[in-house]
C-alpha positions as CSV (number, residue, x, y, z in Angstrom):
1,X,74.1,24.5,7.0
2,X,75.3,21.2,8.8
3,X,78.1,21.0,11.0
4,X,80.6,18.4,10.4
5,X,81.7,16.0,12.8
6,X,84.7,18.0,12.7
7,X,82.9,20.8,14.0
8,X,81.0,18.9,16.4
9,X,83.8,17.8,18.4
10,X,85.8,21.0,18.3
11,X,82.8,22.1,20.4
12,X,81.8,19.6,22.3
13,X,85.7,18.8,23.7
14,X,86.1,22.7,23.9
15,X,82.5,23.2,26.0
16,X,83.9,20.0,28.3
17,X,87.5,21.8,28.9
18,X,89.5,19.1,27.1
19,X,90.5,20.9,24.4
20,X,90.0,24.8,23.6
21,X,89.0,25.4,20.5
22,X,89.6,29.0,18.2
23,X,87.6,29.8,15.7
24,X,89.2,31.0,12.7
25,X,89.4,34.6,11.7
26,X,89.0,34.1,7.8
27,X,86.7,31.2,6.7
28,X,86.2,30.0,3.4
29,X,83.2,29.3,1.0
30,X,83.3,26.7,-1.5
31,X,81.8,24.8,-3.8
32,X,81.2,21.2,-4.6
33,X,79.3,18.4,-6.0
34,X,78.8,16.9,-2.4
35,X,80.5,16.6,1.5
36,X,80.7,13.8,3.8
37,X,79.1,14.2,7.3
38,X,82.6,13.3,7.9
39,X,83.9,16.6,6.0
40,X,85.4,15.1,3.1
41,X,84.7,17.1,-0.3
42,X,83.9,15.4,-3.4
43,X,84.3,17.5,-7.2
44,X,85.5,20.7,-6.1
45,X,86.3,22.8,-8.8
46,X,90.2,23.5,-9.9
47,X,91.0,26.0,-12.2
48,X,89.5,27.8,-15.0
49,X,89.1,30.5,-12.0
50,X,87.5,29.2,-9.4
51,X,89.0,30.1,-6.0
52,X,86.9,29.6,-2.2
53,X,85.8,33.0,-1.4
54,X,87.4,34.1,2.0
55,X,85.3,35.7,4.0
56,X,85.9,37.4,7.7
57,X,84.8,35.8,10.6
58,X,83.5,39.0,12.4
59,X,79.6,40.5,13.7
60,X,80.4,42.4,10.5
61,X,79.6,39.6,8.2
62,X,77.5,37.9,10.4
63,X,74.4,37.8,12.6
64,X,74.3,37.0,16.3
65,X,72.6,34.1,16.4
66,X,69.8,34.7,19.4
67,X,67.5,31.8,18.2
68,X,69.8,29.1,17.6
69,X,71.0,30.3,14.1
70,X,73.0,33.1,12.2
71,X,73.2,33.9,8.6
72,X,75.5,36.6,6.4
73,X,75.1,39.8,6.2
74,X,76.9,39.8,3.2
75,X,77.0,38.2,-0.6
76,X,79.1,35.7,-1.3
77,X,80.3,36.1,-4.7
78,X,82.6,33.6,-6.3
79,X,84.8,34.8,-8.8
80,X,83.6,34.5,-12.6
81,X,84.2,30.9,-14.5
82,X,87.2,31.2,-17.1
83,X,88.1,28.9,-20.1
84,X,86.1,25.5,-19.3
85,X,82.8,24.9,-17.3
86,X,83.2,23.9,-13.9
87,X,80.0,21.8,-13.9
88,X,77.2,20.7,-12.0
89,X,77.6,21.5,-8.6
90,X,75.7,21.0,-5.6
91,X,76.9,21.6,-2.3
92,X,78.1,24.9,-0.6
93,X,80.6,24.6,2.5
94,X,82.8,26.6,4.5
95,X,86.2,25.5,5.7
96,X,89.0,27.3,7.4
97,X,91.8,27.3,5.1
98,X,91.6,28.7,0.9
99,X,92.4,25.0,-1.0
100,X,93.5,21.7,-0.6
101,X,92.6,19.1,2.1
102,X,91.1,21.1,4.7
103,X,88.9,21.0,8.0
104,X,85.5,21.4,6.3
105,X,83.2,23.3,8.9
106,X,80.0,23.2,8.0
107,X,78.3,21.8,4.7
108,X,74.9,22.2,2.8
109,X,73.2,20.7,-0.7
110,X,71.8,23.7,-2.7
111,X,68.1,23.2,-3.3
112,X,68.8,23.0,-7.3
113,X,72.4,22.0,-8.3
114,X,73.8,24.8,-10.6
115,X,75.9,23.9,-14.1
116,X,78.7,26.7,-14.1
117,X,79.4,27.5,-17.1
118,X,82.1,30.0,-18.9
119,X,81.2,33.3,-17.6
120,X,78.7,32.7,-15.0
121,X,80.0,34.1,-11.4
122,X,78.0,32.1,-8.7
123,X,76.8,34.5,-5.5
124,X,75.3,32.9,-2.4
125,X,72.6,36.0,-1.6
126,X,73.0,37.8,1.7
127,X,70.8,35.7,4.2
128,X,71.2,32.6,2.2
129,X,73.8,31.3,4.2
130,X,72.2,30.2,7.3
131,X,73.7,28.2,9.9
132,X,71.7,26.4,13.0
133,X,72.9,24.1,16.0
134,X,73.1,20.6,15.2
């Protein structure tokens, strides 16, 4: 996954002692048909069941990153699609609050954009979400 600028910064300013910087202890999964390198997301579902999945942000759910990347140790399973479609969609990312206009984290296209339909329940498979310096 790509970092935002967002993140970029928070680092950056927190490895350089201006600012210090928290991670935050639940992060959230969405998806999307596309994010900014900027953060901003474009055709995020609403309704018709669609939530982010929160996930914990612990060594429980994910790897130590040793080589310059870390990945979940854990599906992410989003909750099934109710009523109306939610479309195509092609973007995953992870941001630190559950809706609205949040801090978006980190950001990456899927490598085949996926039509939701009524019924389907979306899962990101356990090692699927990787995320590397940069």
């Amino acid at each position: 996954m790509t970092m935002t600028t967002y993140t970029k910064n928070k680092i950056l300013n927190h490895q350089f002692g201006k600012t210090a910087y928290t991670a935050a202890a639940t992060l959230y999964v969405g998806l999307c048909t596309s994010v900014s390198a900027g953060g901003v997301v474009t055709g995020e579902p609403s309704g018709n069941g669609y939530a982010r999945v929160a996930i914990t942000n612990s060594t429980d759910y994910f790897t130590t990153s040793t080589t310059g990347s870390l990945s979940n140790k854990a599906a992410v399973t989003f909750p099934a699609c109710t009523t109306t479609r939610w479309g195509t969609l092609a973007t995953i990312f992870v941001s630190d609050a559950a809706s609205g206009d949040t801090n978006t984290l980190h950001y990456q296209a899927l490598a085949v954009p996926k039509t939701v339909e009524v019924g389907d329940a979306p899962s990101i498979a356990i090692g699927a979400l990787v995320f590397t310096q940069g």
